[in-house]
C-alpha positions as CSV (number, residue, x, y, z in Angstrom):
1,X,102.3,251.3,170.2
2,X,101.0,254.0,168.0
3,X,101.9,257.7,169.1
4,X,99.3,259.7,169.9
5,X,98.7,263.4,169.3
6,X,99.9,265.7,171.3
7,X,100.3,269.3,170.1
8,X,103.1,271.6,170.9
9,X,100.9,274.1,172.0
10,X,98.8,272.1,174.5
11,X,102.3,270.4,175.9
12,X,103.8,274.4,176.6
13,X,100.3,274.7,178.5
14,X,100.2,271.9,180.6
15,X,103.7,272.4,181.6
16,X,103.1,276.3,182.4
17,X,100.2,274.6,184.5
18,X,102.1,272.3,186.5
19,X,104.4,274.8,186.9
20,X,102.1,277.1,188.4
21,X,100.9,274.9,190.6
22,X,104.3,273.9,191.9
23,X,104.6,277.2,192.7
24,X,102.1,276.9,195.4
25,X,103.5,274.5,197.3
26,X,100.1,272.0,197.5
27,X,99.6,268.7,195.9
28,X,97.4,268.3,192.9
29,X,94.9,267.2,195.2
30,X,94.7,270.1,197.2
31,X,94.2,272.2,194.6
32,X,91.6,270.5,193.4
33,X,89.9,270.0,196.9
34,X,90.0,274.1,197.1
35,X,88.2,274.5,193.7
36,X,85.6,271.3,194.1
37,X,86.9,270.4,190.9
38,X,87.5,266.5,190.3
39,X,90.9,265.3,190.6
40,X,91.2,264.2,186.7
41,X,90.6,267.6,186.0
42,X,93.6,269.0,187.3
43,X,95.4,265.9,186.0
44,X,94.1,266.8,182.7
45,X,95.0,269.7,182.4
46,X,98.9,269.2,184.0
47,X,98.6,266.6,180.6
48,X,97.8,269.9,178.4
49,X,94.3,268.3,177.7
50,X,92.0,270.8,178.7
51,X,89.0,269.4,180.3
52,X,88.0,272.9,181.7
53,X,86.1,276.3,180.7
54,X,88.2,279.4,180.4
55,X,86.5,280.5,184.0
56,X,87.2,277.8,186.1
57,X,91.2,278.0,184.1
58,X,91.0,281.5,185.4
59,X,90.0,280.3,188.8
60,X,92.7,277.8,189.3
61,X,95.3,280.9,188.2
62,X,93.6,283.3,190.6
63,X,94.2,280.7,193.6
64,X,97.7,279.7,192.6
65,X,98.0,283.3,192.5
66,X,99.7,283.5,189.0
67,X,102.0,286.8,188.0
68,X,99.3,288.3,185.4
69,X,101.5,288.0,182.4
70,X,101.9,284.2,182.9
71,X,98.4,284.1,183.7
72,X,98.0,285.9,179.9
73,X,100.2,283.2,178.5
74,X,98.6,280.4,179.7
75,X,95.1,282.0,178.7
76,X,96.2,282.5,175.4
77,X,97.6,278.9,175.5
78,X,94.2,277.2,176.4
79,X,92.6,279.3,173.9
80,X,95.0,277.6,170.9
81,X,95.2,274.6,172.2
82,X,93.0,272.8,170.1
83,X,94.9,274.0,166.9
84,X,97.3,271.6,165.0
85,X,100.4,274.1,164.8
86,X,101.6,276.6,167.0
87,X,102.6,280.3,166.0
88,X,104.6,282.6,168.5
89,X,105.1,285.9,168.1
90,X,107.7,288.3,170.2
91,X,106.6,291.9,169.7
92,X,110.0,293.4,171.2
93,X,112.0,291.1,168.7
94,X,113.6,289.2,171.8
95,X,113.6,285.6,171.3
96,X,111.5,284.6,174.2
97,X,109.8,281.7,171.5
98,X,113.3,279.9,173.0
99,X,111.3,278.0,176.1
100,X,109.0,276.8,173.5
101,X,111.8,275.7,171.5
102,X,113.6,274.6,174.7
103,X,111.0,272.6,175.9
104,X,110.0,270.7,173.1
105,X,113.9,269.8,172.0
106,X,114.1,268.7,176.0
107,X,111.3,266.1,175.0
108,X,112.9,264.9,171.6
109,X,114.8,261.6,171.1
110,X,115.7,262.6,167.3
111,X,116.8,266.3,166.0
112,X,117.0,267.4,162.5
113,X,118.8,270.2,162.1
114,X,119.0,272.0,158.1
115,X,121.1,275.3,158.5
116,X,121.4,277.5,155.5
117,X,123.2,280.7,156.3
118,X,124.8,280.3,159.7
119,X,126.2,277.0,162.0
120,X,123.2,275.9,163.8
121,X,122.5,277.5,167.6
122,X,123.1,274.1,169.0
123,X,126.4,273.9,168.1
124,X,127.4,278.0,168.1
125,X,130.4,278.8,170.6
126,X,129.3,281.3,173.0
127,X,130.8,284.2,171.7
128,X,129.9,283.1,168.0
129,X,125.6,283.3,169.3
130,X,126.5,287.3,171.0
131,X,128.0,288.3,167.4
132,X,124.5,286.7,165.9
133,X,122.4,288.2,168.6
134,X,124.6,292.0,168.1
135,X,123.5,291.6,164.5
136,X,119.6,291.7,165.1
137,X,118.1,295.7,165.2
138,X,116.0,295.0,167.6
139,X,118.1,293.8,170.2
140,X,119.2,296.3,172.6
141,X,122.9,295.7,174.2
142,X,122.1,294.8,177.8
143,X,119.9,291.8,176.3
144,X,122.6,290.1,174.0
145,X,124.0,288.3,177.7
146,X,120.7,287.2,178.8
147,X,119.5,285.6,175.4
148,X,123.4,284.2,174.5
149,X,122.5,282.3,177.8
150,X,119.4,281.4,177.2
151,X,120.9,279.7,173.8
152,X,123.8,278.1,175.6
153,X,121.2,276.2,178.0
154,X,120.0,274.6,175.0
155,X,123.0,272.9,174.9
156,X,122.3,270.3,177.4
157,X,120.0,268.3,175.8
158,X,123.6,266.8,174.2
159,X,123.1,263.1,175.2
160,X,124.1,259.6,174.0
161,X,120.2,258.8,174.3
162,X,119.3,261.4,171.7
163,X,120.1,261.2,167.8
164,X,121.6,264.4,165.9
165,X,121.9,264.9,162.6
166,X,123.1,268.9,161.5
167,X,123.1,269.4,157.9
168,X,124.7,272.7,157.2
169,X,125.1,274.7,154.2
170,X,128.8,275.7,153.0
171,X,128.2,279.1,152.4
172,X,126.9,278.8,156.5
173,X,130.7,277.6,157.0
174,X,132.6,280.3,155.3
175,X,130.5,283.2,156.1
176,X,132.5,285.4,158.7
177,X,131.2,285.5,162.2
178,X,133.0,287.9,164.5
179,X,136.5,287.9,163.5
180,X,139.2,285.1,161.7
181,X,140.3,283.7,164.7
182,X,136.7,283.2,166.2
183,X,135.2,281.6,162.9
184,X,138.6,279.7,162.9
185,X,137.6,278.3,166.3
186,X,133.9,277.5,165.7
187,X,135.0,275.4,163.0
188,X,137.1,273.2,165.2
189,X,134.0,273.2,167.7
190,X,131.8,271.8,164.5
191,X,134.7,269.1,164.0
192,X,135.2,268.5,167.9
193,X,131.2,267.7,168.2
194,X,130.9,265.7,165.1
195,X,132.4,262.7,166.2
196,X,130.6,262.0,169.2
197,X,128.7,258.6,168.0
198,X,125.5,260.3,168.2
199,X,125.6,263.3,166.3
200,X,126.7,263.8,162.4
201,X,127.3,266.7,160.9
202,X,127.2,266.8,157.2
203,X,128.1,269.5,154.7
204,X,126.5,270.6,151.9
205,X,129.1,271.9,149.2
206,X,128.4,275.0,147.0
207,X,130.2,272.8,144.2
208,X,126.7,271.2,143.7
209,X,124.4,274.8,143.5
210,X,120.7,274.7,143.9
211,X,119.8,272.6,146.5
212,X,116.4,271.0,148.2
213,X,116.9,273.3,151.2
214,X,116.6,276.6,149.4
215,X,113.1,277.4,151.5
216,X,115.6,278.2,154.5
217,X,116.3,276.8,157.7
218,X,114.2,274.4,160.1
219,X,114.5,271.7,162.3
220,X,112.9,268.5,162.9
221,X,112.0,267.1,166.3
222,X,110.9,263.4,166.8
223,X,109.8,262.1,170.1
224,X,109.4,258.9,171.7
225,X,105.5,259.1,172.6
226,X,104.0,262.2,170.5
227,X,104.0,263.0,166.3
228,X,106.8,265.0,165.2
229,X,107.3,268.9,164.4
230,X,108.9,271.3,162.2
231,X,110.1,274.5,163.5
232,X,110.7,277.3,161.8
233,X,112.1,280.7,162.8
234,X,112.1,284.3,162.0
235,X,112.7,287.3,164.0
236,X,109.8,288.0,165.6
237,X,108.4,284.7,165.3
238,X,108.6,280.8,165.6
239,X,106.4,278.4,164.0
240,X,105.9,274.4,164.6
241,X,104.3,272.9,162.0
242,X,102.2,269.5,163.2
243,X,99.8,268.5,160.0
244,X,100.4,265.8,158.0
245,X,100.5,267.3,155.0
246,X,103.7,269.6,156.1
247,X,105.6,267.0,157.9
248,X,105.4,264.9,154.6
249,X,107.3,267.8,152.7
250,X,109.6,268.4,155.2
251,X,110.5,264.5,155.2
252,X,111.4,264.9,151.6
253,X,113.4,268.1,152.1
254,X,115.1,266.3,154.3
255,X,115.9,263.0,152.6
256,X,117.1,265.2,149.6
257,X,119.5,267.0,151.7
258,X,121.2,263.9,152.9
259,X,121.6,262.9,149.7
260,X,123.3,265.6,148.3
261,X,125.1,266.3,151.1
262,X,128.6,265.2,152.0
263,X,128.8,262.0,154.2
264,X,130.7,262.3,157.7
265,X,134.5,262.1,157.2
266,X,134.1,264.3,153.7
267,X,132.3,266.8,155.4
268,X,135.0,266.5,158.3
269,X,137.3,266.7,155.3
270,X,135.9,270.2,153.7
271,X,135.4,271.8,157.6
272,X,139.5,271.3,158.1
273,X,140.2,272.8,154.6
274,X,138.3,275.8,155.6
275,X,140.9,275.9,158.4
276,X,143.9,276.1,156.4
């Protein structure tokens, strides 16, 4: 069966919907009983496909009686959810874009990882992500805890039923995180994870100089039912790129990488010589 198109930004709505509504208490039905609306409307929208005007949107917040900022979100949600690629932008530098990026790896079956400057967030240790968070300006000490949490949730999408494949950057490996004996244990974590039968990590080497990932990072997600994404990050800001056109690039980015990359046990191989 041929997947159908469902944007990242449409999928973020309709779960913010459902959740709203959740909130409340009443079934689906209800809600739509209170509003006259049909019940495939409120269906339809759960499903992030729209189906309403921004007013009767509004209306459905007002009754589920929606904190204003979420009712903001999910306004500006609706608003983009036509588009084909979803920009997100966090104007205090905190990485709230993480529920996005949360929800959307929650979905995947298949994740691409290409990490050029630091080992990926799915695999940092705890205190490895607080020394990564410290090192942004913009984040204040009493939010390094909160967001070092929010990155170590992510962690449970880990799952025999999902495929992982971390490409990583040497230089990622040997620059120092925190001090010796922290990097020295975040490299054991990388060799502990990498042979569970569903994820590979491969490596890389600076031995082989330019490379097809020099753009910087991303990561890919496939899914079971919907197209794939790219996601990029910045500070401020997370993108998922959904056309075509992008995705094609990406593929070959990717396929390059592989190849020049080191396969499984070599990779394991270069990881343990870093430790001695």
């Amino acid at each position: 069966m041929p997947k159908r198109f469902s944007s990242v930004v449409g999928r973020s709505f309709g779960d913010g919907v459902r959740a709203v509504i959740e909130a409340t208490g009443m079934p689906q039905c209800r809600i739509a009983e209170l509003l006259d609306f049909e019940q495939a409307k409120v269906s339809d929208l759960v499903n992030g496909k729209g189906g309403v005007t921004e007013v009767e949107l509004a209306m459905l917040l007002g009754l589920c009686q929606t904190p204003p900022d979420e009712a903001r979100r999910l306004l500006t949600l609706y608003r983009e959810s036509r588009e084909k690629g979803y920009l997100e932008f966090n104007e205090d530098g905190v990485p709230n874009q993480l529920r996005t990026l949360i929800d959307q790896e929650r979905l995947a079956d298949k994740i691409f990882v290409w990490a050029m400057d630091l080992v990926p967030g799915l695999l940092q240790l705890p205190q490895y992500s607080a020394e990564v968070v410290r090192a942004v300006p913009k984040i204040k000490p009493e939010q390094v805890a909160e967001i070092v949490a929010a990155k170590l949730g992510r962690k449970g999408i880990f799952h025999s039923s999902r495929e992982f494949v971390f490409c990583i950057h040497e230089q990622a490996l040997r620059l120092q995180v925190g001090s010796a004996e922290l990097m020295a244990e975040q490299l054991n974590e990388l060799l502990r994870m990498s042979i569970r039968p569903y994820i590979t990590v491969r490596v890389v080497p600076l031995s082989i100089g330019t490379h097809a990932g020099l753009a910087g990072s991303f990561t890919k997600l496939a899914y079971p039912k919907f197209e794939p994404v790219v996601y990029l990050e910045s500070h401020n800001s997370h993108l998922f790129l959904e056309d075509k056109s992008s995705l094609t690039s990406y593929d070959e980015v990717m396929k390059a990488l592989v190849a020049q990359s080191l396969d499984g046990e070599q990779s394991r191989e270069l990881i343990t010589g870093l430790l001695m």
